[in-house]
LODRENZA-310585 format. One record per atom (N, C-alpha, C, CB): residue in one letter; x, y, z. Coordinates in pm, whole numbers, padded with zeros to 5 digits, always signed. Glycine has a CB too. Example, Ala and Ser with C-alpha at 12.3 -4.5 7.8 and 13.67 -1.06 7.14 Angstrom:
// residues 2
a+01319-00569+00780 a+01230-00450+00780 a+01320-00330+00780 a+01131-00447+00905 s+01285-00225+00708 s+01367-00106+00714 s+01290+00003+00787 s+01408-00060+00572 
//
This chain:
// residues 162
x+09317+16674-06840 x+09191+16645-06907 x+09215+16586-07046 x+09107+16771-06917 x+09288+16661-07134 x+09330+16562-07239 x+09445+16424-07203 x+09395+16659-07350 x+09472+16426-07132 x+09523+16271-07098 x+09369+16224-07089 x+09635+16241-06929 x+09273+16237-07014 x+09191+16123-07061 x+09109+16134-07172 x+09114+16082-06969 x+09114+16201-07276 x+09036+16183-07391 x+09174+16075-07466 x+08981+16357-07480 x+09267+16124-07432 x+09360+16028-07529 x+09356+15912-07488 x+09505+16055-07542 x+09334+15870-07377 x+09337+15714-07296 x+09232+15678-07350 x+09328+15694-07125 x+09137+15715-07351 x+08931+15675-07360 x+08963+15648-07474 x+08772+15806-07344 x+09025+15689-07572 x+09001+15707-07735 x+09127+15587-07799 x+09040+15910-07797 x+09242+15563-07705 x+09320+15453-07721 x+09257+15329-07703 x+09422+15459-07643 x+09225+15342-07541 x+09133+15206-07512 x+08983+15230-07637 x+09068+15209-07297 x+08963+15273-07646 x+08849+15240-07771 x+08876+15139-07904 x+08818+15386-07843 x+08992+15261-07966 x+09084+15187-08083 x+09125+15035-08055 x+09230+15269-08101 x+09216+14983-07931 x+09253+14906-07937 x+09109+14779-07893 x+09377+14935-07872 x+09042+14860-07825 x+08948+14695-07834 x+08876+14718-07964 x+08806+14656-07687 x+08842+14792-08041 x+08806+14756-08137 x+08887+14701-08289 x+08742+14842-08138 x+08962+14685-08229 x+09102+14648-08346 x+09086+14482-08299 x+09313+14743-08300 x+09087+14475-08134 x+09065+14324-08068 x+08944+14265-08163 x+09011+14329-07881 x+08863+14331-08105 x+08723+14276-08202 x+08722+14199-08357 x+08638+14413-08237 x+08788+14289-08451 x+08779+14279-08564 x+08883+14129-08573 x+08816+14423-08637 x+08978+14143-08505 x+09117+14059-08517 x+09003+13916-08493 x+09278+14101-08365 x+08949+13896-08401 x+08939+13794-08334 x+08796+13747-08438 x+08931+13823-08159 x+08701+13853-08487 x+08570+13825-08596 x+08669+13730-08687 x+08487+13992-08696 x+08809+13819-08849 x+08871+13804-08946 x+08926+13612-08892 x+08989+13949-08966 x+09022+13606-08753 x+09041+13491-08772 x+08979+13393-08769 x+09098+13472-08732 x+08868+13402-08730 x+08756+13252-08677 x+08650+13273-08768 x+08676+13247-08492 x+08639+13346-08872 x+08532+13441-08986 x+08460+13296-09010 x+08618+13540-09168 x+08495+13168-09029 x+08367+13069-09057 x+08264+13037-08933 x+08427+12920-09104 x+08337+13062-08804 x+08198+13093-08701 x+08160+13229-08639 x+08211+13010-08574 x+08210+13324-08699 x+08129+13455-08710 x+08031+13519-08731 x+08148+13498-08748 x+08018+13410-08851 x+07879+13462-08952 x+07809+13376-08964 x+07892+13506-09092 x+07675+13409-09006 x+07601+13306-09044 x+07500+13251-08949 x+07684+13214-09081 x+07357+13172-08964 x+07246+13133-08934 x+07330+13078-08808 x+07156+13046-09039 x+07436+12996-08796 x+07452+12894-08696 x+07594+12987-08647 x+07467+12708-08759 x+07626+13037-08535 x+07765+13137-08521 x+07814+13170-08382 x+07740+13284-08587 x+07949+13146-08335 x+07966+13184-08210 x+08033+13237-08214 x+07980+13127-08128 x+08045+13411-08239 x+08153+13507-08290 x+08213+13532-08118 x+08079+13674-08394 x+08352+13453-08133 x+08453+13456-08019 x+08452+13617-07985 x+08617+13391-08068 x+08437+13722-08080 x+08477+13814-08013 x+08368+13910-07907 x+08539+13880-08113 x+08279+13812-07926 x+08160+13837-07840 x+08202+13848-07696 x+08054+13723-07855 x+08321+13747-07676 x+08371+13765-07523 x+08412+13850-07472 x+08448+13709-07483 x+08416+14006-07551 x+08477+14114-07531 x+08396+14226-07479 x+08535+14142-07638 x+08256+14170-07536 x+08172+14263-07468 x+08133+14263-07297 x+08052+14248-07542 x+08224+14163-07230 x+08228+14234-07077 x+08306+14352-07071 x+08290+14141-06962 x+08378+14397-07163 x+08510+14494-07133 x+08397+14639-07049 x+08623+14555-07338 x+08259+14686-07105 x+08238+14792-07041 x+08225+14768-06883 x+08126+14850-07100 x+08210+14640-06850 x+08224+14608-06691 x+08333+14680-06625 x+08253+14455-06662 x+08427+14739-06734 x+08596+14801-06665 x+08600+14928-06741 x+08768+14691-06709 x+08522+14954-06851 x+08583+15060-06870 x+08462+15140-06992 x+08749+15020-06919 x+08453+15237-06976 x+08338+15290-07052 x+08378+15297-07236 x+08304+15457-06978 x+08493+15306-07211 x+08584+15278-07363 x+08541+15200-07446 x+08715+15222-07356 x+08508+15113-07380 x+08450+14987-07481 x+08348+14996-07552 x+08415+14875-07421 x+08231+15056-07491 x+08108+15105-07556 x+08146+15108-07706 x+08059+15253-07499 x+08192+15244-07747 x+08207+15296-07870 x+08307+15182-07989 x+08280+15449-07835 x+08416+15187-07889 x+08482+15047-07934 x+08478+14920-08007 x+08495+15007-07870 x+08380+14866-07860 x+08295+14723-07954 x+08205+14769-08060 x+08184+14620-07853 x+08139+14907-08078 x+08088+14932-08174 x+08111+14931-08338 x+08071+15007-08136 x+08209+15033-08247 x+08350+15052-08417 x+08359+14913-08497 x+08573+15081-08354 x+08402+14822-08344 x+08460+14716-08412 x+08356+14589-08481 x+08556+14659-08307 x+08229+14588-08417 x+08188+14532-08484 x+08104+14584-08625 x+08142+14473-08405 x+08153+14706-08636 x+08089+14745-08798 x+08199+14787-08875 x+07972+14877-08808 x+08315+14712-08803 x+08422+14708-08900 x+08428+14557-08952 x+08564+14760-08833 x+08374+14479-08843 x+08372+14338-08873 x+08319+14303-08953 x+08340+14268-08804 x+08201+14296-08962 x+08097+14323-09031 x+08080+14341-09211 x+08067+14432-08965 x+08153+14492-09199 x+08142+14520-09341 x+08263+14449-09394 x+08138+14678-09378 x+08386+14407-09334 x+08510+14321-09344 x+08438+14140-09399 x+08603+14327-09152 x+08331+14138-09322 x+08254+14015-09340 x+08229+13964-09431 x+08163+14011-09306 x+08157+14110-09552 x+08075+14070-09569 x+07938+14072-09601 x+08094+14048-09528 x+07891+14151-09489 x+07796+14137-09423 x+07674+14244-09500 x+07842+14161-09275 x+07583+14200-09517 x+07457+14331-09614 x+07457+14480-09508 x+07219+14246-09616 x+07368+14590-09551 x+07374+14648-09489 x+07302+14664-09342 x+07374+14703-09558 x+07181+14611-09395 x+07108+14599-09261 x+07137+14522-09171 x+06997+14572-09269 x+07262+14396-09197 x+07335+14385-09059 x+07434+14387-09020 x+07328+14315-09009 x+07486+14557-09093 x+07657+14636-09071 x+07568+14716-08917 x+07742+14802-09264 x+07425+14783-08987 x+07375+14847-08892 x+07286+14810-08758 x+07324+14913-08955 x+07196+14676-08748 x+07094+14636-08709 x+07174+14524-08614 x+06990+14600-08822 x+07279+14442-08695 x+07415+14354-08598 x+07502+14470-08499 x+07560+14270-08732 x+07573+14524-08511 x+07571+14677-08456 x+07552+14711-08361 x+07506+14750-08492 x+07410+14745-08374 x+07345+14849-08267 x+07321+14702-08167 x+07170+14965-08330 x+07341+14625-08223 x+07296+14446-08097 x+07405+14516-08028 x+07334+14209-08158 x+07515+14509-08042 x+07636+14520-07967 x+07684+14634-07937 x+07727+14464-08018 x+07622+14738-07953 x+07604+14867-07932 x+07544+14845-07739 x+07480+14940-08073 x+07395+14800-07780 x+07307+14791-07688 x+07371+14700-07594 x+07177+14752-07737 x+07420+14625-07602 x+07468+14515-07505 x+07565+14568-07440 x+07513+14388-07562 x+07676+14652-07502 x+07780+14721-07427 x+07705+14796-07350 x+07880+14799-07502 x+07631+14897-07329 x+07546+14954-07293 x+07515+14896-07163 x+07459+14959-07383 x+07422+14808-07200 x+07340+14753-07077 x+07446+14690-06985 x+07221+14634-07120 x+07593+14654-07026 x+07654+14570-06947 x+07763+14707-06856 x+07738+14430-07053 x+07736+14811-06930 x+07816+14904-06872 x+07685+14954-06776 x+07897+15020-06986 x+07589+15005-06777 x+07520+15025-06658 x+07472+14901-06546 x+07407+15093-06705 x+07500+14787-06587 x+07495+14670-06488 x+07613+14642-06401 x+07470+14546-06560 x+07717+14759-06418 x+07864+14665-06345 x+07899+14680-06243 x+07992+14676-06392 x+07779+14759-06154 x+07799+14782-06028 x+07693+14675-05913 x+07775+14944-06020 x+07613+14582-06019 x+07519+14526-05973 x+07574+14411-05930 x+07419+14517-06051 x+07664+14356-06029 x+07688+14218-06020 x+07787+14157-06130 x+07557+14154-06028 x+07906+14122-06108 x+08002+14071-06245 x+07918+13941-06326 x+08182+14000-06181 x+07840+13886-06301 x+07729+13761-06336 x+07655+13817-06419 x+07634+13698-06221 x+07592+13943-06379 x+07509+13949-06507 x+07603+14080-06627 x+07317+14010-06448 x+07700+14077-06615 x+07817+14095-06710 x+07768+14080-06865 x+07935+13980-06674 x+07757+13940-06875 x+07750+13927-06993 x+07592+13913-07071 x+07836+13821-07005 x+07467+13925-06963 x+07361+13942-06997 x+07281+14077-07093 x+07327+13923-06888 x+07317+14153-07071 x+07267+14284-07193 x+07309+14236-07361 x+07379+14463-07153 x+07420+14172-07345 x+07478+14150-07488 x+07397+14022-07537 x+07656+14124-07490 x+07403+13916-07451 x+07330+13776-07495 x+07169+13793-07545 x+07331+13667-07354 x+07110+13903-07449 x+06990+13905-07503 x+06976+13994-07654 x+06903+13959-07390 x+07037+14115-07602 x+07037+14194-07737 x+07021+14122-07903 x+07178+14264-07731 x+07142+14023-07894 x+07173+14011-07954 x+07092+13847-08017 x+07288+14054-07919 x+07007+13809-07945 x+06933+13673-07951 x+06798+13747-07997 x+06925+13571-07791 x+06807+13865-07931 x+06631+13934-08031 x+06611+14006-08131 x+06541+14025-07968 x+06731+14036-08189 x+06767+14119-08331 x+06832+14055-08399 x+06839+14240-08331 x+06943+13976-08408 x+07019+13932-08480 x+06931+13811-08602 x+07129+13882-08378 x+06861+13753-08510 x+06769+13670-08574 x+06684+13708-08701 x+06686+13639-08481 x+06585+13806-08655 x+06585+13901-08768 x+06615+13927-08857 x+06603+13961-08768 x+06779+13980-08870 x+06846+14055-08964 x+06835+13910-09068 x+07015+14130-08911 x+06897+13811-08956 x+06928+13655-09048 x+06786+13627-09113 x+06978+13493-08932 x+06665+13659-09096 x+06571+13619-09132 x+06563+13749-09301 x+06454+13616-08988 x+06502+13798-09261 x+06460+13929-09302 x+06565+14008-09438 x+06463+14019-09153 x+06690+13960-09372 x+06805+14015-09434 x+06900+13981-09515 x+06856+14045-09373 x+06911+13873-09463 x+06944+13719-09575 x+06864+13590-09641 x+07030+13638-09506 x+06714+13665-09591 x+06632+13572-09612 x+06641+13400-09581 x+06619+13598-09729 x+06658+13381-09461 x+06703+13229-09391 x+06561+13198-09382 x+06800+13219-09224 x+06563+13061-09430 x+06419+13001-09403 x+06384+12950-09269 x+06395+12887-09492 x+06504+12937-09176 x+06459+12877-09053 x+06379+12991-08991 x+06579+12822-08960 x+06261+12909-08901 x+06204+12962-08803 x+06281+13088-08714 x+06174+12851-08729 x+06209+13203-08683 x+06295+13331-08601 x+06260+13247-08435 x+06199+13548-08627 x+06175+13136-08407 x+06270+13103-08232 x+06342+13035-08269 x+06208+13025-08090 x+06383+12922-08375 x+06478+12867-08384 x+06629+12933-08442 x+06429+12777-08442 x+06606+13028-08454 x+06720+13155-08498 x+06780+13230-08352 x+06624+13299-08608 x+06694+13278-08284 x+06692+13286-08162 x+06784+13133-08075 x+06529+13307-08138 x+06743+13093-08103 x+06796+12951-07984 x+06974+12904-08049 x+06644+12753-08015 x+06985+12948-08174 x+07104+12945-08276 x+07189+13028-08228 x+07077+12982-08419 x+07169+13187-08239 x+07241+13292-08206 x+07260+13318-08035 x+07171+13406-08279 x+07159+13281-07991 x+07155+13236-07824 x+07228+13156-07784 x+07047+13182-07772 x+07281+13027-07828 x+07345+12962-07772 x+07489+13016-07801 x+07311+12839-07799 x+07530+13068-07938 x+07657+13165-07975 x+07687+13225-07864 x+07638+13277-08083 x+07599+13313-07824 x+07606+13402-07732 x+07625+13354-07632 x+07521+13472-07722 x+07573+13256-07553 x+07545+13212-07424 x+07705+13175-07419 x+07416+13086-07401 x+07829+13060-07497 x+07906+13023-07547 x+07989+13162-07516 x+07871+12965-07672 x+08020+13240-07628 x+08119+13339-07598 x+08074+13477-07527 x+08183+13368-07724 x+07991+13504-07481 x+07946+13608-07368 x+07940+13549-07242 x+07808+13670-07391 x+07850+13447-07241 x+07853+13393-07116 x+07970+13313-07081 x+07745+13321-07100 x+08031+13221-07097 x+08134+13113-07067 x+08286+13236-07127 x+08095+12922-07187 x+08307+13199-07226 x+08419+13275-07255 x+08428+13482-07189 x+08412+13251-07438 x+08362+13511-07190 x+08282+13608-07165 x+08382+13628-07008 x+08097+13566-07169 x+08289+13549-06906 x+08329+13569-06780 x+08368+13477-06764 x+08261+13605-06691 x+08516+13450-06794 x+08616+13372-06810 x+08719+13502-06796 x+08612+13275-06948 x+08704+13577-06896 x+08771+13699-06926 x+08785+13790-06826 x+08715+13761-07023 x+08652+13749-06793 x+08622+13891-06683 x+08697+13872-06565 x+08455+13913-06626 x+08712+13711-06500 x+08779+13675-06390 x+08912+13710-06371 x+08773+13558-06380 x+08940+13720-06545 x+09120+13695-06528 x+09161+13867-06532 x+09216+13579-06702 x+09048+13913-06582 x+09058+14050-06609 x+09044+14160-06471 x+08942+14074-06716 x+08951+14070-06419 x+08967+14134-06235 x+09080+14147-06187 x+08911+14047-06115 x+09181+14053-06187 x+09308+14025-06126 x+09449+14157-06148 x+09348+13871-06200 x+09374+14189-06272 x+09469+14279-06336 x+09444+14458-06389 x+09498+14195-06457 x+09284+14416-06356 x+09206+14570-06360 x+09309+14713-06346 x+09090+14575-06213 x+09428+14688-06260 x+09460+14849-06228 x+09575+14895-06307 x+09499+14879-06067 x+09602+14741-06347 x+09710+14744-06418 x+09657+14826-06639 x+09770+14540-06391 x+09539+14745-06644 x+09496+14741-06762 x+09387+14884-06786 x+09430+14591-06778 x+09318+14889-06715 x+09230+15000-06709 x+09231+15092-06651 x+09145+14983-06689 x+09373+15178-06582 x+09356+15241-06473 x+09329+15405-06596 x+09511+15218-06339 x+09297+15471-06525 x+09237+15609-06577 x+09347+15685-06597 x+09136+15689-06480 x+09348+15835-06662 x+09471+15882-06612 x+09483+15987-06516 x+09540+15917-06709 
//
């Protein structure tokens, strides 16, 4: 039984260490009104493993405050990717396709917001939406399940339980 709290809590650490790594190097399209934070492609990981949840969490409010970033979107950016792990971890028995859907939306109906509200961006919130949406669509969807394909191949090797 403690072999798997130590596994759950490794795989946590290390994708959220992924996360941050991958926000810090590409940090000029991370942030910001116009953004396709690559490490968005990570949020299929709860498709394999419940680890990720907490993980991508960690990591993106490590990113975040590493960023930058005000507070209301250490917390409100966050819980986007909070929720998206979420929804993509109770979707993974439905279908690897809609994989990367909990995160794309989440994160196309709050994030906008924060950019509005939080940084005070003058653009329009659907045209903020259609900004952070296409980010998303980009590294959740395309890069996303890209990951996921190559990540099938190797599932027992990478995620096996203990």
């Amino acid at each position: 039984m403690k072999e798997n709290k130590v596994l759950f809590m490794s795989q946590a650490a290390m994708i959220a260490a992924i996360y941050v790594v991958l926000c810090i190097v590409f940090a000029p399209i991370s942030y910001g009104a116009v953004q396709a934070r690559i490490a968005e492609a990570l949020t299929i990981l709860p498709y394999f493993t419940p680890a990720a949840i907490p993980g991508l969490f960690i990591g993106c409010i490590i990113s975040n405050i590493l960023g930058g970033s005000i507070l209301i979107d250490v917390i409100f950016g966050s819980l986007a990717t909070l929720i998206g792990a979420i929804g993509t971890y109770l979707l993974r028995k439905k279908s690897r396709f809609l994989a990367p859907l909990p995160p794309i939306l989440a994160n196309t109906l709050i994030v906008p917001f924060v950019l509005r509200y939080g940084y005070g961006e003058p653009l329009p919130i659907p045209f903020l939406m259609g900004t952070v949406g296409i980010g998303e669509l980009a590294a959740c969807g395309a890069m996303g399940l890209v990951l996921l394909t190559v990540l099938s191949k190797y599932k027992k090797f990478i995620f096996r339980t203990a």
